[in-house]
N, C-alpha and C positions, 0 to 999 in steps of 0.2 A: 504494500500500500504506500502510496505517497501521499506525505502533508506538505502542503505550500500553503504559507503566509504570508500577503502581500504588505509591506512598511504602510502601505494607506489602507489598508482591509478594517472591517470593524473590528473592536475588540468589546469584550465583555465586563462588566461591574467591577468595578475595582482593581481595572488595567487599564492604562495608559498604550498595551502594545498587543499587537493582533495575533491572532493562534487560530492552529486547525487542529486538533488535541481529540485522543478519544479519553473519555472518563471513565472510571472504575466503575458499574453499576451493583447491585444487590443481588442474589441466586436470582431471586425471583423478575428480574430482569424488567423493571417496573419502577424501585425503591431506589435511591441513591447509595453505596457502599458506606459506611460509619462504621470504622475499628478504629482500635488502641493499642496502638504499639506497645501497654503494659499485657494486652491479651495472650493466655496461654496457646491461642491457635497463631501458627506464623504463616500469614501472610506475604505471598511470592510473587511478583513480577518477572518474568524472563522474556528478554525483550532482542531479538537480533535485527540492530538497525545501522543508519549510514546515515551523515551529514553530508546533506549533496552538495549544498548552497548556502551562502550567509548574504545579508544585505551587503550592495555595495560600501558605505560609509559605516557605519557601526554593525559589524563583523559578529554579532551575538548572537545565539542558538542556545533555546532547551528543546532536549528531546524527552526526557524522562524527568516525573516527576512525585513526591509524595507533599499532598496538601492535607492540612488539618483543617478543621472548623473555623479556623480563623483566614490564616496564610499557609502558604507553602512551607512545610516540613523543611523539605531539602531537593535539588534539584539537580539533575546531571548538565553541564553546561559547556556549551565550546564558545570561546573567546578568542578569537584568531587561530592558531594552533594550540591554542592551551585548552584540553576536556579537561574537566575535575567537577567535584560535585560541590556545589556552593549550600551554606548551611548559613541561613541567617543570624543566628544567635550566636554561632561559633567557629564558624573561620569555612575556608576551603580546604578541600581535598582534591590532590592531583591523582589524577588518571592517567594521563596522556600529556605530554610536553609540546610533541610534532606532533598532533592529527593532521593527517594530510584530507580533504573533505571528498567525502566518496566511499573512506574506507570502511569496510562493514568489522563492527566488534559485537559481541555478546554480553549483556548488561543482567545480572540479577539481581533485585535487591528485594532483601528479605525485611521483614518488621514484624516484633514478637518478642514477648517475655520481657520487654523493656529497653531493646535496644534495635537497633535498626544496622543492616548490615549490607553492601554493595560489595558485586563482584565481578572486575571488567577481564572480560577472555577467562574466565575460571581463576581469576588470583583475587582475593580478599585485599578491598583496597580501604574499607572503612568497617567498622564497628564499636557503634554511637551508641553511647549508652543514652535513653532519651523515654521521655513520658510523656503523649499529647493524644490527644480525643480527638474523634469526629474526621479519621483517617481514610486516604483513598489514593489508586494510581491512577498517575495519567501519562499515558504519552503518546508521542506525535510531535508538532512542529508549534515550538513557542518564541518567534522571532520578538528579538528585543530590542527593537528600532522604530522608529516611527518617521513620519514626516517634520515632525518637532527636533529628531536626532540630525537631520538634514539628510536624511536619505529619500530618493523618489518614492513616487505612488508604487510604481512598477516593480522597484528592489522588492528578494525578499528571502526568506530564509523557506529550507527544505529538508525532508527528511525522509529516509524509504526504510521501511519496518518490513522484514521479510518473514521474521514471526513475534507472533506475541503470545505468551501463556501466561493465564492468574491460575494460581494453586494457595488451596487454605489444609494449613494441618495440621489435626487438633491435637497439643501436647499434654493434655490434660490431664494424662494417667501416666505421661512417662519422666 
């Protein structure tokens, strides 16, 4: 699947920057997804995607994402050739130094029993110890430019998902 977002596209409530994103939804496929990272069931995203394209002027890209009730958890992010995952409250983590954009990697990031875990190409690149409600994944193309950053209507940022799996696993007894 490919997401494009154009730098002049709409964006939604409480963004300033345009996205083509899928959201995490409920079993029942109706309800919007709502966990807690302190939850005994761990919660899985595995995601095999590509940064095709970034805005011409401000070069930012999220493609993965965990939001809480309020804001964004923490988010997988490319900044010229710098991936790493940006954590509001608490700094960055590197991933990647050189992304070259196009190149496909394999992203999992787990949330459960209080901490929150990401893993790029199968190596363990975070594990955050962390406690927030009202949790869900998302991902797809979260371009982080606008016409305001001085980028055209036209730029825009891109992303191609070749798979995606959610998995819940209930720890409960183990």
């Amino acid at each position: 699947m490919v997401f494009r977002a154009h730098c002049g596209g709409a964006t939604t409530k409480g963004s300033s920057f345009p996205r083509c994103e899928l959201r995490e939804m409920a079993p029942d496929e109706v309800n919007r997804a709502d966990w807690s990272t302190d939850d005994k069931t761990i919660h899985t995203m595995t995601v095999r995607v590509a940064i095709t394209a970034t805005p011409r002027k401000k070069k930012h890209v999220v493609c993965a994402q965990i939001h809480d009730a309020d804001d964004d958890l923490m988010m997988v992010r490319l900044e010229g050739e710098k991936l790493f995952i940006e954590r509001n409250e608490v700094g960055e983590v590197m991933m990647e130094r050189h992304y070259q954009l196009g190149t496909e990697f394999e992203l999992k990031i787990e949330a459960g029993k209080g901490h929150v875990r990401v893993f790029y190409n199968g190596e363990e690149k975070m594990n955050w110890k962390v406690s927030r409600d009202g949790c869900y994944f998302k991902a797809g193309c979260y371009t982080q430019s606008n016409l305001k950053k001085g980028d055209d209507a036209d730029s825009y940022g891109e992303v191609v998902i070749s798979m995606l799996q959610l998995d819940e696993i209930n720890t409960e007894d183990q």
